[in-house]
Structures are given as C-alpha cells and as structure tokens.
N, C-alpha and C positions, 0 to 999 in steps of 0.2 A: 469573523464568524466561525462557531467551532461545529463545524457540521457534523460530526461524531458524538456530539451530546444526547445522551438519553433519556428522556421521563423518567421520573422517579415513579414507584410501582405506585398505583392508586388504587383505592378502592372502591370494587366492583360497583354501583348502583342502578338500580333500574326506577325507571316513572313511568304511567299511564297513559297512553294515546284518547283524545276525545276521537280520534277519527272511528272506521266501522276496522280496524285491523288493531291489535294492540300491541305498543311497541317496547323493547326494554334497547336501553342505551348504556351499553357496557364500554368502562373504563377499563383497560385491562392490564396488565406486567408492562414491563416496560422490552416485552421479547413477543408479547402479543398484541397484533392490531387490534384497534378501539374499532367496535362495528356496532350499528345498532340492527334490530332483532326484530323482524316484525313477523307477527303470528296471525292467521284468521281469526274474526271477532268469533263466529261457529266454526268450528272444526269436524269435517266427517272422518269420523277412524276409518270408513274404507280408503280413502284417497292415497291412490299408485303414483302421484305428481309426485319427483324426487324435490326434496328443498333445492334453495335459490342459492348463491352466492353471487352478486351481483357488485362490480368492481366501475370504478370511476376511471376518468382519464388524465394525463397529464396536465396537474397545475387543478386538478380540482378534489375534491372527497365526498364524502358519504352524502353529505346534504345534494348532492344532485340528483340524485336517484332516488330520494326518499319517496317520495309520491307518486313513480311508476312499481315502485316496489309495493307500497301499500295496495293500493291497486290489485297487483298481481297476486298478492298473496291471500286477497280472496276471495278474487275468481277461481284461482287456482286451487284454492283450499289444501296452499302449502306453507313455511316456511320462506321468510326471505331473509337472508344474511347478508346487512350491507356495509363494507367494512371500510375504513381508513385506510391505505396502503403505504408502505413506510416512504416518510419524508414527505408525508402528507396529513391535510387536517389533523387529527391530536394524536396519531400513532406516532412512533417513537421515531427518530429519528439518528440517521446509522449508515457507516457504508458494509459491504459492495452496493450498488444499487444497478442491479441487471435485472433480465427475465426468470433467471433460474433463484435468486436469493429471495423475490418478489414470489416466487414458487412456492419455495420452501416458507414463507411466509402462512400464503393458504393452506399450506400443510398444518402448522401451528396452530393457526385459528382454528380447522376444521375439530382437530385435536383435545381443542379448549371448549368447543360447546358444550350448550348445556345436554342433559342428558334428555331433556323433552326434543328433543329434535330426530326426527326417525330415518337414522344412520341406515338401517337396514333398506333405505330406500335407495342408497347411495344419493349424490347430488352434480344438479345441473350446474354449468356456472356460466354465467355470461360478464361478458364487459365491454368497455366502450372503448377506443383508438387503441393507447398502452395498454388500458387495462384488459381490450381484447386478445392482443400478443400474448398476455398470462394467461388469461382463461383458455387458450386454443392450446398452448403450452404444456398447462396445467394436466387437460385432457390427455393429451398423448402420453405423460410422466406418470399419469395414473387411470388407465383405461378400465379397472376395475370398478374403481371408486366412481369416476367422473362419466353418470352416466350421458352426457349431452353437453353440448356449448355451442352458446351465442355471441357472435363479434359484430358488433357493434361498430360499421363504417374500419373497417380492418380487413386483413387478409393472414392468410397463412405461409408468405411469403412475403418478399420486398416489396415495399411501396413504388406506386409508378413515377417517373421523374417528374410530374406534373405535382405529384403533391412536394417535392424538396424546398418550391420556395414557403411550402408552409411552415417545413421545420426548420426554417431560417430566422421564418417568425417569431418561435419559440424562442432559438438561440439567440436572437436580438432580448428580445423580450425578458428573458430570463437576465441577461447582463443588465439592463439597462434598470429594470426591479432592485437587484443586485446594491447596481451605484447609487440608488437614489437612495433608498433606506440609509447606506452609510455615508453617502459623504451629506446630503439634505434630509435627515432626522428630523429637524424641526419644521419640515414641509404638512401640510394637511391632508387630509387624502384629497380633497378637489383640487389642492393645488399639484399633486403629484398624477394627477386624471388625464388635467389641464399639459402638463408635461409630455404624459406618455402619448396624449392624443394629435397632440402637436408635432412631437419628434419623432415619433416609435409606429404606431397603430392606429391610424383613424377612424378602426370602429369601434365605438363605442359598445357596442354588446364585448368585443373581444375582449377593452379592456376594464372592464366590469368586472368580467369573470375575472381577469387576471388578479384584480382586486380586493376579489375577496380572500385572497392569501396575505392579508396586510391590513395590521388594525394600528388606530392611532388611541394610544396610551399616555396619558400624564403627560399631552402636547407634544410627542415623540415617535415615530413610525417605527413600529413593530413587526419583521417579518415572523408568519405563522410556519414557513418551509425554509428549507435551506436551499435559496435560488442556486447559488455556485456549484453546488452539488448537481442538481439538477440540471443544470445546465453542460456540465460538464459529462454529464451523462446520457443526455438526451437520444444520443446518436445510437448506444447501444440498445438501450431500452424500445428503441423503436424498430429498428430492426428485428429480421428472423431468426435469431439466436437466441441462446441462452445465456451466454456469460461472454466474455471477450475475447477468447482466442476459442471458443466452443461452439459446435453447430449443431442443428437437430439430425443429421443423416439416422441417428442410430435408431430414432422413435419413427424412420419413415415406412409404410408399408404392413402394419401392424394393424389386424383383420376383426381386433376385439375393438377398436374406437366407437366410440357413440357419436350418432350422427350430429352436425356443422351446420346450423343456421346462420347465413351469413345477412345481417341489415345493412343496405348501403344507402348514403345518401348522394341521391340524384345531382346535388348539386355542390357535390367535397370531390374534392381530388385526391383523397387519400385513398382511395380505393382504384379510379379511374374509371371508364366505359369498356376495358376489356378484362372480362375476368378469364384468368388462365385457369382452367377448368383442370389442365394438366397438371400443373404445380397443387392445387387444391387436392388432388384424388393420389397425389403422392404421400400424403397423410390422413386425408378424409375422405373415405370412398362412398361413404354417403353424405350429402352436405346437399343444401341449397342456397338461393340465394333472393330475398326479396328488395326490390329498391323501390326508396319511398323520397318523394318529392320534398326532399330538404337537402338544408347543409350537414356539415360535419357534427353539429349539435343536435339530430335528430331526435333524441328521449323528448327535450324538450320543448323541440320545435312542434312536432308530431306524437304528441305522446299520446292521445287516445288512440292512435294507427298505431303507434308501436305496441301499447299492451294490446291489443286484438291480434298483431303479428303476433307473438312471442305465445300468446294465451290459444293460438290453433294451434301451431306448430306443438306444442308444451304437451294438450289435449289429443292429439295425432298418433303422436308419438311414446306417450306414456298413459294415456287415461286409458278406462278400460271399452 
C-alpha cells in the first residue's frame, strides 16, 4: 500500500441540507482537508459566538460529528467547520503525520474558507481524543486567532497508564485491519466483522466503527485510510507533543490563551479519575472541566448533554 498517495484536486461542490442548519460539503485540493460546512437556517448578524472547527478522532471523520454540529450551529447561531483530517475519510492522504503537520493542516483550511464566515470573530475549535490533542495544540500555536478549545475525553498532557491498554487496542487493531484487506481481499465485510470479532475486539460497537474505514468494491475489500501509517504512528499522535523529537515547553505559560473546556467520560480511561490540575494551568490557566456519564464516545453516546455542555460554556463565555 502506498501511503504517500494524494487525491487528485477535485472540484469544489456544495448541496442542500433538509435539516433546520444548511450544509455545503466541500471537496478540496489535494493540500486542503475536505470539511463539510454547516451554517444557521436564520442567522443573527449580532452573534459574538466565534465559528466552530470541530475535528474527529482516531480511525474516524467528519460524518461523526455531523449531527452535534448541526445542532450547535443553531443554537449557537454560528458557523460549524467540520473537516476530514489527513489520512482520514476523503482528505488526502500523506506523511509526516504528527500533532504539528495535523496543525498546520487547520491552518490551511482555516486559510481556505469561504469568505462568509466571520474571521473577525476569530474561532473556537474543539475535538474529540486525537483530534482533541490538535485542537488544545492548535490553540496555544495561535492564541490570537483561536479564541477557546474543547477536548473532548483528552488532556493537555500524557494520558494516565490505565488508558495504554486502549492504545494497544488501536495498534492491534490497526495491523490486523491492515492483514486482512491484503492478504483476505476477497473476504465480505461480515465475514471480516465475523474475524475481527472473534480474534481482535469483541465489541461490536468498536468494531463497527472500525469499519467504517472499509468498503467492499467489485467483491473486493477496499481500505478508505492508510491503516500502516496509522498505525505506525499512533503513539506520537497521541501523545503531548508536537512532532517526534519536539515538545510543547516553548507554548507553556502564555497569558493571551483562551480558555479550556475539558469533556470527560466517566467511564474512559483516557482521561482517568485524577485530573492534574497542575499540568493543565501550565498551559491553560483558565480551563474547566465537566464529566459526563459515558464512555470514550461521548458526542454520541450523550449527545443532547453534550450540545447543552458545549452551547453554556460557548454562551458564557462569548455571548453577550
């Protein structure tokens, strides 16, 4: 598999949402993420809500967030930017793949919007496990621009040893995805379900989700991501760094950050029962933190609790 393969450019198209938010779904360069675009059905020109950028997490994309996003965008009667993240769903895929290239990534897109989106607002950005590590990142690399961030069952430091046997999960998971597209091609997806459920993951939510990175084509198993890649990467991407031999020290302690909503779920280990309050206030000196009675998938476990979390804190903090 040639994990270094990029999309060829496409062009741009947008469609109409039936829902009460209207949404455009943009294809973009083969150097900018594919994001889709959701807008208030009414929009009040007064509204001080900074737009959204809202980021998914490892092994997943845009489509998980779509329906907290619509949601929020108008309640909030802002902007939601929810975008593909490289070597994932239909953005392009490429190495380095760390927290800093993943950066500079949202830098790009941000770059790329359209010109209806009210920059002068600067913008929030939240994300969920990975994709929380960028969003909190993000913020610190540009505390002008990035008025607030949401992480999503994350932290802004190392994860507690009790989450490690999750990210063994992945790295299981990630190879054994891997083997089975190439050396069992001609497998079904229930019979590759059937597989992973057996040897790998026996929950079936987990490997559902895992699944939908894998379509069967012309009676042939198609991965949509480059699991190798991924997998081989896992370790940095998860971590509190930037790049591989690079750490945050330089962004620590910096008095312009916009404050750190932190969502945890009650019953994920990726966060743990003790939040270091210290490690936290060495980058975010204002931040909170709410926990809600789920797992590590809380948008969609919890998701009218989450948009009410996210839609106070949002109103709080930015409405007038």
């Amino acid at each position: 598999m040639n994990c270094r393969k990029l999309f060829t450019i496409t062009q741009t198209r947008y469609t109409s949402s039936h829902h009460n938010s209207n949404i455009a779904h943009v294809h973009s360069s083969n150097h900018i993420l594919d994001y889709d675009l959701f807008t208030p059905a009414t929009q009040q020109k007064d509204s001080k809500i900074p737009p959204m950028i809202f980021l998914h997490g490892l092994l997943g994309n845009r489509k998980n967030n779509r329906s907290a996003a619509k949601l929020l965008s108008d309640q909030l009667q802002t902007p939601f930017i929810v975008p593909d993240l490289r070597n994932h769903g239909t953005s392009f895929h490429g190495l380095p793949m760390n927290n800093k290239s993943m950066s500079d990534d949202i830098s790009n897109l941000i770059e790329s919007l359209p010109s209806t989106i009210p920059r002068h607002r600067g913008f929030v950005i939240l994300g969920h496990s990975m994709g929380a590590k960028i969003a909190m990142i993000h913020a610190l690399r540009y505390p002008k621009l990035i008025k607030g961030s949401i992480a999503i069952d994350n932290i802004p430091y190392d994860n507690s040893e009790d989450s490690y046997v999750e990210f063994e999960k992945f790295h299981i998971g990630l190879h054994c995805l891997d083997w089975c597209v190439n050396k069992h091609p001609d497998w079904t997806l229930p019979d590759l379900k059937a597989y992973l459920m057996k040897w790998v993951e026996p929950n079936e939510k987990v490997v559902n989700f895992w699944l939908t990175n894998i379509i069967n084509k012309n009676g042939h198993l198609i991965p949509k991501v480059p699991f190798d890649t991924l997998n081989k990467c896992v370790e940095d991407i998860m971590q509190w760094k930037m790049q591989e031999f690079g750490d945050l020290e330089p962004l620590a302690g910096q008095k312009d950050v916009g404050p750190l909503l932190i969502i945890s779920g009650n019953y994920s280990k990726f966060v743990g029962k003790d939040i270091h309050t210290h490690a936290i206030t060495k980058y975010f000196q204002n931040f909170e933190v709410k926990p809600v009675d789920a797992g590590h998938w809380l948008v969609t476990e919890r998701k009218l609790e989450f948009v009410k979390i996210v839609k106070e804190w949002a109103l709080t903090k930015f409405g007038s």
